[in-house]
Residue frames relative to the residue before (quaternion, step in Angstrom):
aa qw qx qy qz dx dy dz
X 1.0000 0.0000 0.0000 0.0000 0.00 0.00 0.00
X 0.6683 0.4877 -0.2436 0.5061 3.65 1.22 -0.77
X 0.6880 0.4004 -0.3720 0.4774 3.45 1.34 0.32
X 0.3811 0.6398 -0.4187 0.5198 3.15 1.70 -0.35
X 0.7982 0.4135 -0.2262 0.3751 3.64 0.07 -1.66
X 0.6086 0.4445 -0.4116 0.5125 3.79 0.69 -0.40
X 0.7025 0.3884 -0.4383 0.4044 3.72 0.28 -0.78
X 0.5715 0.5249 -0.4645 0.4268 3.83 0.64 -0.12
X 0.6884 0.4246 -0.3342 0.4839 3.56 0.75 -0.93
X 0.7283 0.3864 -0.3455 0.4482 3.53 0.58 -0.47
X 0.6553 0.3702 -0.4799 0.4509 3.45 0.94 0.07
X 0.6610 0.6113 -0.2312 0.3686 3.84 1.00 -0.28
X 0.0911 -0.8853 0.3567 0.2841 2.92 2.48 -0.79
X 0.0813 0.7877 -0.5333 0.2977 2.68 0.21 1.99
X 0.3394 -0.7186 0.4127 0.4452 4.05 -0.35 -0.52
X 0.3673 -0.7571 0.5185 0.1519 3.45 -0.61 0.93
X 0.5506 0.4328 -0.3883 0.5989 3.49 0.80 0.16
X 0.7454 0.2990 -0.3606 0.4743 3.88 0.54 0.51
X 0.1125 0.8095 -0.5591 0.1392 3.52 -0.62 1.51
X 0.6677 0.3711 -0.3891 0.5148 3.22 1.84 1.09
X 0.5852 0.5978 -0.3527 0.4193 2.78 0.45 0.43
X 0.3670 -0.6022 0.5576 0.4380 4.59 -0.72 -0.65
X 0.0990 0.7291 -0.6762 0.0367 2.93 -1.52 0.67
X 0.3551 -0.7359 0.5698 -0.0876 3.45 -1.58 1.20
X 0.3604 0.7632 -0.5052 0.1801 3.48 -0.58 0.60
X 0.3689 -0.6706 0.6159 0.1867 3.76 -0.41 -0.21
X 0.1847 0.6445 -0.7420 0.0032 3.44 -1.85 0.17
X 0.2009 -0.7341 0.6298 0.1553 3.56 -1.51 0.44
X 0.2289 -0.7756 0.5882 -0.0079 2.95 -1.43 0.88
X 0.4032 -0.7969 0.4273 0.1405 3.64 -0.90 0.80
X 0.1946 0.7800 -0.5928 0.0482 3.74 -0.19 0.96
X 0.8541 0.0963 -0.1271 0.4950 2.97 -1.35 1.42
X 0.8044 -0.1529 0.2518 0.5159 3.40 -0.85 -1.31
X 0.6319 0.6666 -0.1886 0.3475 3.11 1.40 -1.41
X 0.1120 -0.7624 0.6269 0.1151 4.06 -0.90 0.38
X 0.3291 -0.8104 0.4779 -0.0808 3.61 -0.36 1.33
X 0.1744 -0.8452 0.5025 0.0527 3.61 -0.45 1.07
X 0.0781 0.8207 -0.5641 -0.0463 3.98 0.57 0.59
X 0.1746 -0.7018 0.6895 0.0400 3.80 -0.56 1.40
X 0.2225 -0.7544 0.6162 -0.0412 3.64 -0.80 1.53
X 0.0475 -0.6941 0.7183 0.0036 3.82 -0.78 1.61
X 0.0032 -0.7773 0.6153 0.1310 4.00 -0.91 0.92
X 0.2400 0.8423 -0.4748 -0.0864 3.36 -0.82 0.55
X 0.4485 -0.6840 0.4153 0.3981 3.68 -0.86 0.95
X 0.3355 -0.6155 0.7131 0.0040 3.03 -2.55 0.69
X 0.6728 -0.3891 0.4513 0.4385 3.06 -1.69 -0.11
X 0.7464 0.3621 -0.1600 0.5350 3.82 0.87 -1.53
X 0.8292 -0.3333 0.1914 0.4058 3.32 0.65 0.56
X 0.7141 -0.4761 0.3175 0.4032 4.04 -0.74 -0.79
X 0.4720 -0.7699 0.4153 0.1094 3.15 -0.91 1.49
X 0.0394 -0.8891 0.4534 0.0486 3.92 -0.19 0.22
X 0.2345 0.6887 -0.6759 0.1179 4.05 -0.35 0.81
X 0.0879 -0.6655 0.7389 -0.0586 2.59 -1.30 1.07
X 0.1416 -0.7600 0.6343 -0.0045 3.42 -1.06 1.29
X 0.2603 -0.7950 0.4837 0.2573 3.69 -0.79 1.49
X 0.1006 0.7707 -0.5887 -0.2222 3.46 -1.42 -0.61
X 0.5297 -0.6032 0.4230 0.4202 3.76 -0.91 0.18
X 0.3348 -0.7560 0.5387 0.1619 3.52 -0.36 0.86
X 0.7592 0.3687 -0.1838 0.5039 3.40 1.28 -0.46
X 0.1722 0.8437 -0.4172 0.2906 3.69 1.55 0.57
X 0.5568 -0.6138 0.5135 0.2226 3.25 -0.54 1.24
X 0.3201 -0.6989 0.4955 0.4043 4.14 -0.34 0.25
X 0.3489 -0.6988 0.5339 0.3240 3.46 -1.43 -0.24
X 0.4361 -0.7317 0.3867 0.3533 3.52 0.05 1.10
X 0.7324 -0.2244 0.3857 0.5142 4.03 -1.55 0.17
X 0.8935 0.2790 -0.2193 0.2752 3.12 -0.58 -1.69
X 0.7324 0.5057 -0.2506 0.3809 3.63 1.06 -0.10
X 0.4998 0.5885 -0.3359 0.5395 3.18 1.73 0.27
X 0.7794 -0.4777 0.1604 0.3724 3.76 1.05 0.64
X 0.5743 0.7292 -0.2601 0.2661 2.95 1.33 -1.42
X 0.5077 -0.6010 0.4929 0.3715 3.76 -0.86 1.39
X 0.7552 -0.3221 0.4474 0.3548 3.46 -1.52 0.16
X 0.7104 0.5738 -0.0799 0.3996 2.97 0.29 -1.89
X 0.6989 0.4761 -0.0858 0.5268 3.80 1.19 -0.83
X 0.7705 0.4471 -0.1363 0.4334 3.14 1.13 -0.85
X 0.4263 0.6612 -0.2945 0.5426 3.26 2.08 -0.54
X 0.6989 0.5363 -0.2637 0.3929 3.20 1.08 -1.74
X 0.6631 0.6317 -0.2088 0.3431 3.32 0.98 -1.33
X 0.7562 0.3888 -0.1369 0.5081 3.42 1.27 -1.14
X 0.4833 0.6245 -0.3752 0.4856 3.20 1.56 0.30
X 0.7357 0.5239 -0.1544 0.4006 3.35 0.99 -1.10
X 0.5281 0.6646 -0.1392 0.5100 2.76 1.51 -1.78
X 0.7762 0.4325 -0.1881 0.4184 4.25 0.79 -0.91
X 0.5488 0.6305 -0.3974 0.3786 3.47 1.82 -0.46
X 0.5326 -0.6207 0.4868 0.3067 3.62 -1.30 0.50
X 0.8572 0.0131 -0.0690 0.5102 3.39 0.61 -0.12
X 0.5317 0.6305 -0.4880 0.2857 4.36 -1.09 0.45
X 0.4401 -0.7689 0.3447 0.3102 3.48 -0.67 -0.41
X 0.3000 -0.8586 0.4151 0.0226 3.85 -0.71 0.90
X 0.1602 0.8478 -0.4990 -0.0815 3.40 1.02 1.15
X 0.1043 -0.5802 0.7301 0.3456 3.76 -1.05 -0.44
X 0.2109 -0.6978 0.6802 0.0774 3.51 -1.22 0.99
X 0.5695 0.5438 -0.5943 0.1633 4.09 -2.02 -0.37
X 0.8882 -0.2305 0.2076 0.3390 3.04 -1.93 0.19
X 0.6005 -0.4568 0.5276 0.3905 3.65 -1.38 0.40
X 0.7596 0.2076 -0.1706 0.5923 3.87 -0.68 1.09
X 0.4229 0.6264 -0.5188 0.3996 3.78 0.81 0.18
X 0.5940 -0.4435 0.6175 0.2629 4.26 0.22 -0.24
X 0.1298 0.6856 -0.6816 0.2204 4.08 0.86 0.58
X 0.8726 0.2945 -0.1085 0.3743 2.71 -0.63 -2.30
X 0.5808 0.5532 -0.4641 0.3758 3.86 0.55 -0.68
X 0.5764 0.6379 -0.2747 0.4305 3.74 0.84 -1.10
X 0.7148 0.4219 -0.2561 0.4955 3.63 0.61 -1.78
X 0.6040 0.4835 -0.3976 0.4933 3.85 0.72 -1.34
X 0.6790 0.4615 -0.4443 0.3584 3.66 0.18 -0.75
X 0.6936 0.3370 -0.2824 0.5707 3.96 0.84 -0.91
X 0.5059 0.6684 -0.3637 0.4061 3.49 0.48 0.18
X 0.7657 0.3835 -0.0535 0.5136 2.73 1.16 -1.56
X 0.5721 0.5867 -0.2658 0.5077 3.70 1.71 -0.52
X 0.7596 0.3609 -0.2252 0.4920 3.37 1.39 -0.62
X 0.5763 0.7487 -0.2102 0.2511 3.50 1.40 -0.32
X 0.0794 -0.8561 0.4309 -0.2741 3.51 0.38 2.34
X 0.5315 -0.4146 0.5233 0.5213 3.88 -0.93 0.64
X 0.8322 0.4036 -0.3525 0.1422 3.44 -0.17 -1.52
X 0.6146 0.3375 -0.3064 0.6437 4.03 1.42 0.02
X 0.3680 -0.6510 0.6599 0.0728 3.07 -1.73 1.28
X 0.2247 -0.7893 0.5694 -0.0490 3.37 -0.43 1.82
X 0.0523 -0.8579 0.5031 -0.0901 3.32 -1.00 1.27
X 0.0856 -0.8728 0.4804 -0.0136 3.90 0.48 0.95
X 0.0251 -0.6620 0.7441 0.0862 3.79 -1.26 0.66
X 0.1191 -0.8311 0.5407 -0.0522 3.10 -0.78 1.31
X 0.0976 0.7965 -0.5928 -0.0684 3.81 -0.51 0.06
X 0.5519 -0.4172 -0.6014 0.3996 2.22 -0.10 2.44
X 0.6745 -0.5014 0.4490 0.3035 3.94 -1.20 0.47
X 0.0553 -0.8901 0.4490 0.0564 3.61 0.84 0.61
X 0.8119 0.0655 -0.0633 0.5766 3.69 0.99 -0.56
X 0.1930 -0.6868 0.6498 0.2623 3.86 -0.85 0.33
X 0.3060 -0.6871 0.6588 -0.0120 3.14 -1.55 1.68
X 0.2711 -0.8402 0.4509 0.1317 3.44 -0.25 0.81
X 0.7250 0.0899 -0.2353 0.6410 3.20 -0.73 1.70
X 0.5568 0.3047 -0.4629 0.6188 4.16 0.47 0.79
X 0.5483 -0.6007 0.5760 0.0819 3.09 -1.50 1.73
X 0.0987 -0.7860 0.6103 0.0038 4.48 -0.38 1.35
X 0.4344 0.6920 -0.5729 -0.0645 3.05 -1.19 0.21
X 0.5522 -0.7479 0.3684 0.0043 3.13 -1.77 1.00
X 0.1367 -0.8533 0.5005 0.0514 2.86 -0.12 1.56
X 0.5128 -0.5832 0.6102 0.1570 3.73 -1.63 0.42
X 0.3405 -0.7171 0.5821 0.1759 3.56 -0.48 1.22
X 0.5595 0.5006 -0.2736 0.6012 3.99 1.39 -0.60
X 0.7280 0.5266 -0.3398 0.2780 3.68 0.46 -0.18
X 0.5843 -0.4480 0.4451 0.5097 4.01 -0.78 -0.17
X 0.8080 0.1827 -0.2379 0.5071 3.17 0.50 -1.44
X 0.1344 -0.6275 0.7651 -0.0526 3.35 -1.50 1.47
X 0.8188 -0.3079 0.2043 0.4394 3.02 -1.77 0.28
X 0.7733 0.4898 -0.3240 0.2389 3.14 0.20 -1.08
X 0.3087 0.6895 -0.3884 0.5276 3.48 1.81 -0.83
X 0.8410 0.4597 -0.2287 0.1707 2.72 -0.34 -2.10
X 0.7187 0.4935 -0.1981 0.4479 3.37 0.93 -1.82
X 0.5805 0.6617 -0.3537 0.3163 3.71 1.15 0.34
X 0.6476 0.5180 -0.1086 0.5482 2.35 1.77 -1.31
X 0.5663 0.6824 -0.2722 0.3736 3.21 1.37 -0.40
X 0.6879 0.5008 -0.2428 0.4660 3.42 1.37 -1.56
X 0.5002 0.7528 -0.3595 0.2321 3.47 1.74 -0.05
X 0.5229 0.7861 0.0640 0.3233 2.35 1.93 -1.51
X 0.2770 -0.8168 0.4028 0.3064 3.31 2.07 -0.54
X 0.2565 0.7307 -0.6011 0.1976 4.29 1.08 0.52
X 0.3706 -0.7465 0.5131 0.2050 2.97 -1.84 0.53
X 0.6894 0.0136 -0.1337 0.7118 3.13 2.28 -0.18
X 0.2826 -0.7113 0.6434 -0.0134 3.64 -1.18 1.39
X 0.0842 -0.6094 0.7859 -0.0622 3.68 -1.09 1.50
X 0.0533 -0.7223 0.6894 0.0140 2.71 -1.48 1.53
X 0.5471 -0.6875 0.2966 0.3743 3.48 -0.66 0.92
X 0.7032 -0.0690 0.1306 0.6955 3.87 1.12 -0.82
X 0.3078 -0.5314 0.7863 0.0685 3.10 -1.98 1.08
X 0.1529 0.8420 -0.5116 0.0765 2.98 -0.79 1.77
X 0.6917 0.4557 -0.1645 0.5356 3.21 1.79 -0.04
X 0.4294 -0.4912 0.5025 0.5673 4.24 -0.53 -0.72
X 0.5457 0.6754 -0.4282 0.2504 3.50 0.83 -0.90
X 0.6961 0.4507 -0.0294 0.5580 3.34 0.82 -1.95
X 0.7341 0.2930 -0.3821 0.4788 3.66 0.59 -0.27
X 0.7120 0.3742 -0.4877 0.3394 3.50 0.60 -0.25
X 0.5998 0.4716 -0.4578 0.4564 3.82 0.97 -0.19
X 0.4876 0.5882 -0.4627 0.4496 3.90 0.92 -0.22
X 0.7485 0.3133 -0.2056 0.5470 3.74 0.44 -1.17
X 0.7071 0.3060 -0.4520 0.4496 4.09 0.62 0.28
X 0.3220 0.5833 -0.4739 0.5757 3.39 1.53 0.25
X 0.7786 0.4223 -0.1715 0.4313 3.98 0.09 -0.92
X 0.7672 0.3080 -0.3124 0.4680 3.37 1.06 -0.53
X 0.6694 0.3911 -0.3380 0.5335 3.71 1.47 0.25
X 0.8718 -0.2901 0.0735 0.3878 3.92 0.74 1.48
X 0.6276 0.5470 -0.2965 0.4679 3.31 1.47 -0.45
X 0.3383 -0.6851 0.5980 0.2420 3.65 -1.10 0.78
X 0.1442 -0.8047 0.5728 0.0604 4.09 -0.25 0.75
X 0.0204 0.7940 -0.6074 0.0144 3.66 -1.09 0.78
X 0.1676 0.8034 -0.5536 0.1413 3.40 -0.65 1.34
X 0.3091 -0.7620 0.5147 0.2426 3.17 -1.39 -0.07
X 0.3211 -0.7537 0.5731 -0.0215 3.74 -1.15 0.54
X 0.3896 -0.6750 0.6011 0.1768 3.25 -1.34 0.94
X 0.3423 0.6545 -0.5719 0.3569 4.05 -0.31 0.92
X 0.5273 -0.6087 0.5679 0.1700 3.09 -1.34 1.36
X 0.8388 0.1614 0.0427 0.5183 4.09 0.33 -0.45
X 0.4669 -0.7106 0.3759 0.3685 3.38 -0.80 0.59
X 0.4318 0.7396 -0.2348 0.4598 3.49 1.28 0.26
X 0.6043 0.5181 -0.1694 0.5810 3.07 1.09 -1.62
X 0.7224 0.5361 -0.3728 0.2275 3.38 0.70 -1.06
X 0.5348 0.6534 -0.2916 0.4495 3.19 1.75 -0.96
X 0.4325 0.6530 -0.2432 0.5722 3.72 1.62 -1.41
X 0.7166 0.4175 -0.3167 0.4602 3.88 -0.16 -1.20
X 0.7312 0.4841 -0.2153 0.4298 3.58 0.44 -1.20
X 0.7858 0.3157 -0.2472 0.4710 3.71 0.70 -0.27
X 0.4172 0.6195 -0.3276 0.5786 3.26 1.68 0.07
X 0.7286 0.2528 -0.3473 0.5335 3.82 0.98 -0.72
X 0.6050 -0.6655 0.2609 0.3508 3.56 1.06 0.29
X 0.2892 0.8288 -0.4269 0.2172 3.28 0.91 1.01
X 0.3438 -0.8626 0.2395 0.2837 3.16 0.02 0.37
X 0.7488 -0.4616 0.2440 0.4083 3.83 -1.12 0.63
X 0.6523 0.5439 -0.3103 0.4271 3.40 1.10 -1.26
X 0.7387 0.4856 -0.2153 0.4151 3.86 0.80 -1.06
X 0.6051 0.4448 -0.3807 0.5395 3.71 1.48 -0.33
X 0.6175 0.5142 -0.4476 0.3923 3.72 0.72 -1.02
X 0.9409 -0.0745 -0.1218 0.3070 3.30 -1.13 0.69
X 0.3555 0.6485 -0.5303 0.4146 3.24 1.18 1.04
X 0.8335 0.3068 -0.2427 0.3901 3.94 0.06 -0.95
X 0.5092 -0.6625 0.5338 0.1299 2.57 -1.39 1.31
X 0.7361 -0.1434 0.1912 0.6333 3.64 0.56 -1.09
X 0.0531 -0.7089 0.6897 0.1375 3.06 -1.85 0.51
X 0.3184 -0.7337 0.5973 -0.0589 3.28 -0.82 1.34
X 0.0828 0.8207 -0.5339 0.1862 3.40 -0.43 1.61
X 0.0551 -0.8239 0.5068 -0.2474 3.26 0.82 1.57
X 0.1275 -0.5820 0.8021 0.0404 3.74 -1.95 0.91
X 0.5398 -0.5009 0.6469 0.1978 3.62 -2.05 0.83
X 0.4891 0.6386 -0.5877 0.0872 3.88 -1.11 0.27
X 0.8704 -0.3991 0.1635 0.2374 2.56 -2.04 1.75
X 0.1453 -0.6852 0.7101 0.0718 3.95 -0.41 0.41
X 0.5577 -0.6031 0.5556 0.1286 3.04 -1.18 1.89
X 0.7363 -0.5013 0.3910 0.2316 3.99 -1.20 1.26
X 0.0751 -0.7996 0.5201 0.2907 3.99 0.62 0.62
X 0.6303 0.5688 -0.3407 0.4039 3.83 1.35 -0.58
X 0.8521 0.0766 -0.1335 0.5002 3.66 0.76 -0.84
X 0.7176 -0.5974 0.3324 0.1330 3.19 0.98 0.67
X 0.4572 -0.4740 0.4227 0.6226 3.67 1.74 -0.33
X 0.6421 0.6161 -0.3700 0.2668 3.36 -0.12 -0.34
X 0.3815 -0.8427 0.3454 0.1584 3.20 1.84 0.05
X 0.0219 -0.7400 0.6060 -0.2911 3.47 -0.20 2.05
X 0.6351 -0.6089 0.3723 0.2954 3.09 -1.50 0.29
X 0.5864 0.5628 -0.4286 0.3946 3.74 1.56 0.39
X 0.7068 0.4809 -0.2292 0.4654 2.92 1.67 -0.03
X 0.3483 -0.8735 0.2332 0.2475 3.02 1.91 0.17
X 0.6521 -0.6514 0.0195 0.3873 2.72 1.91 1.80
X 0.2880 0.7892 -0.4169 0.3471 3.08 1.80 0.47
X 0.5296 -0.5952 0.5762 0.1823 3.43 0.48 -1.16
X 0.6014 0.3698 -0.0315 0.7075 3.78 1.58 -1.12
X 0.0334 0.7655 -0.6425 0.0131 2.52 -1.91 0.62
X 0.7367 -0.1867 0.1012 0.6420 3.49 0.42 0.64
X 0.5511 -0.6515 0.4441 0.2732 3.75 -1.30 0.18
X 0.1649 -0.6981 0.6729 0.1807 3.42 -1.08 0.11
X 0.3722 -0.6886 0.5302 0.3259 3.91 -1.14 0.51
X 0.2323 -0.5877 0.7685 0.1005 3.81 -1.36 0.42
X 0.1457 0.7868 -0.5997 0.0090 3.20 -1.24 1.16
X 0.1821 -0.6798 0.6341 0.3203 3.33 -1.24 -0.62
X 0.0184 -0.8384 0.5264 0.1402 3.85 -0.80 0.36
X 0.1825 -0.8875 0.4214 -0.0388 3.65 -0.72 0.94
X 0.1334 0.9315 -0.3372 0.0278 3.10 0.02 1.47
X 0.4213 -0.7673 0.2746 0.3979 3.64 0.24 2.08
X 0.2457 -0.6976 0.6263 0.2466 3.18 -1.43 0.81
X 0.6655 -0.3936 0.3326 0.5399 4.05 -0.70 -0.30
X 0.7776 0.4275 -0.2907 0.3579 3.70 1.02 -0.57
X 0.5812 0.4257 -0.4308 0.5435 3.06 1.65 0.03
X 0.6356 0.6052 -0.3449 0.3329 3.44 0.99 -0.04
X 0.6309 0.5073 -0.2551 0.5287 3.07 1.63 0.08
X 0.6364 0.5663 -0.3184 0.4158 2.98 1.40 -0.56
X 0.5424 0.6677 -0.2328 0.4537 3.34 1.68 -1.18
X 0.5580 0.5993 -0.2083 0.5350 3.42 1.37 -1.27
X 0.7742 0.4223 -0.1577 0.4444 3.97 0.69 -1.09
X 0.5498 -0.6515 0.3845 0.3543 3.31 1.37 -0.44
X 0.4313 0.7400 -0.5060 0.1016 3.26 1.24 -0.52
X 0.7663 -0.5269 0.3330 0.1556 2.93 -1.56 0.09
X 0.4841 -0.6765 0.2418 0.4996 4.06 0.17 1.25
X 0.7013 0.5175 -0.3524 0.3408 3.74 0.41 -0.44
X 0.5006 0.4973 -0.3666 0.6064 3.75 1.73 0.11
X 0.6032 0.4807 -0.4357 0.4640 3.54 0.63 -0.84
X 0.8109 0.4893 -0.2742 0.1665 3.51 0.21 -1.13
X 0.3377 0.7927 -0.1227 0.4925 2.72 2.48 -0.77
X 0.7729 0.2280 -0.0853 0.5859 3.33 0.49 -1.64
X 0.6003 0.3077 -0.5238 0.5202 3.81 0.44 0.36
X 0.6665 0.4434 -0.4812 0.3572 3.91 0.25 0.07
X 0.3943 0.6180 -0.3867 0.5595 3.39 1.59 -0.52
X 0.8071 0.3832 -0.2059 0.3992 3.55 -0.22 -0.81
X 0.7496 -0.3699 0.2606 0.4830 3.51 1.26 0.46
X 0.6234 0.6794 -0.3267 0.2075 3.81 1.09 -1.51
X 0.1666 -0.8320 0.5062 0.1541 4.05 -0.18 1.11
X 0.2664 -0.6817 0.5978 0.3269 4.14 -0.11 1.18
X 0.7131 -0.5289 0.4176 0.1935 3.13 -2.03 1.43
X 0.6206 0.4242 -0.4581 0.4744 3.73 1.04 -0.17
X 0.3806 0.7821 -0.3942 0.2967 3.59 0.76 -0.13
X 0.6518 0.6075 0.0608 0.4499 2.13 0.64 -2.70
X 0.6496 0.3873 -0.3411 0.5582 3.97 0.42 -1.23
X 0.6155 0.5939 -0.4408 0.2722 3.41 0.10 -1.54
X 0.7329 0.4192 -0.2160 0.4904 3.46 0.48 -1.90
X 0.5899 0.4955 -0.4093 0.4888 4.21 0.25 -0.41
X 0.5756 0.5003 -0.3807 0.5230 3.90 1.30 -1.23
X 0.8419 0.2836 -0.2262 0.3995 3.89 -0.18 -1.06
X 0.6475 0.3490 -0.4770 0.4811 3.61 1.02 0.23
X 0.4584 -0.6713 0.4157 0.4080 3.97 1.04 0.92
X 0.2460 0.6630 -0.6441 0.2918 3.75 0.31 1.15
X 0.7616 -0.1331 0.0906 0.6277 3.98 0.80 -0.83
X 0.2626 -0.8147 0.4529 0.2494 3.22 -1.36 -0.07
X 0.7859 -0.4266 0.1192 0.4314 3.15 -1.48 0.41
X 0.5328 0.4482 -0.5709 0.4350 3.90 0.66 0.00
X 0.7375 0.3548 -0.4343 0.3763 3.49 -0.16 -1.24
X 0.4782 0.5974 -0.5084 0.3950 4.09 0.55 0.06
X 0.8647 0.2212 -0.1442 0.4273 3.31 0.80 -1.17
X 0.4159 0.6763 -0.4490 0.4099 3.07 1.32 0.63
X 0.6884 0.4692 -0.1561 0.5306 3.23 0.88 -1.61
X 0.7645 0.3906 -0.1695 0.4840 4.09 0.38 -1.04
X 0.0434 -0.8352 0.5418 0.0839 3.38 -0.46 0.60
């Protein structure tokens, strides 16, 4: 087993002299035709080191906007934003919510000789062809925030960062946005609200959110009901009942009065108000309508939405 574990770290370039501590890294591998992403989480125990490793195709065809669930109405919103020359585009939810899959997808919807893409990633999960990757180390000096400096050096016309995790990195992300650059990240926030809530909690300030974002996209993954048997549970579904996922979202796009309000402090139930004013449909909606048009059903709504 201790040769098993070292050859992962050395293929993941990890540090084999550390077996207390966590570690994270990633490597790809080539079968057949296929190219294989294996994202490596280590973490120590009482009995010794833990090991998941979670695969993906590194070479996976994308899945375009319109096929990733998203209501009409959302997706208009999305490709509106998604086309401006310069603000910021987070998609926020839970760990396993469809962040990065979402951003690669507009990324990939907007992605032309004539704009110099630039991506910090931690780990590079897909390779976009003809958009400039690189991989940053969550263990390293240079983090995003380093990084995305050095980036704006770089003259980009759009910058994907893999996660806003500090004030540092978010306030140079959002002066990165207010001096020409289109920015795409993602965020940990229960609601697309919250997300605004997350961002002033790391201490960013009022002056750098107000007319920088473009959209915030606050979106959960859930099970999509068998299009062959219907739930009823067949043998393409491998009696499960499911079949692949479908995204639930909500999208929010600040008008000036919620931007003042955000600016005053008001209070989260005004914010949410003035982003529904402005068009913003709350993600139970959004499930509801996917529930009555037999796309999923009402458990996996209340599984996924709390």
């Amino acid at each position: 087993m201790h040769g098993l574990i070292s050859r992962i770290k050395i293929n993941s370039g990890l540090r084999l002299d550390q077996d207390q501590t966590a570690q994270d890294s990633s490597f790809e591998r080539k079968y057949g035709n296929i190219f294989v992403d294996l994202r490596v989480s280590i973490m120590p125990t009482q009995y010794g080191e833990s090991i998941v490793m979670r695969l993906a195709r590194s070479d996976k065809a994308f899945i375009p906007i319109e096929q990733l669930g998203f209501s009409v109405h959302d997706q208009t919103r999305i490709n509106s934003a998604s086309k401006k020359a310069q603000g910021v585009i987070i998609t926020s939810g839970p760990t396993g919510s469809g962040k990065t899959t979402t951003l690669y997808a507009i990324l990939n919807s907007i992605n032309s000789p004539e704009l110099k893409i630039i991506t910090l990633e931690d780990p590079i999960e897909y390779h976009l062809e003809g958009v400039e990757q690189s991989q940053i180390r969550a263990d390293s000096k240079f983090g995003f925030a380093q990084a995305l400096k050095a980036v704006l050096r770089q003259d980009p016309n759009v910058v994907m960062i893999g996660e806003i995790r500090d004030r540092e990195t978010a306030e140079v992300a959002f002066e990165a946005a207010l001096t020409g650059h289109l920015v795409l990240t993602t965020m940990h926030a229960t609601s697309a609200t919250h997300t605004f809530i997350r961002l002033l909690d790391l201490g960013v300030k009022t002056n750098l959110l107000s007319g920088s974002i473009n959209l915030i996209i606050n979106q959960r993954l859930v099970r999509r009901i068998c299009p062959n048997c219907h739930g009823t549970k067949c043998e393409q579904c491998h009696r499960i009942g499911y079949k692949g996922r479908v995204a639930v979202a909500e999208t929010l796009v600040p008008s000036p009065d919620f931007e003042r309000a955000l600016i005053a402090r008001r209070d989260f139930a005004t914010l949410v108000d003035l982003a529904k004013q402005n068009g913003m449909k709350p993600i139970l909606e959004d499930g509801e309508e996917k529930v009555k048009s037999g796309l999923i059903t009402q458990e996996e709504v209340g599984r996924v939405i709390q």
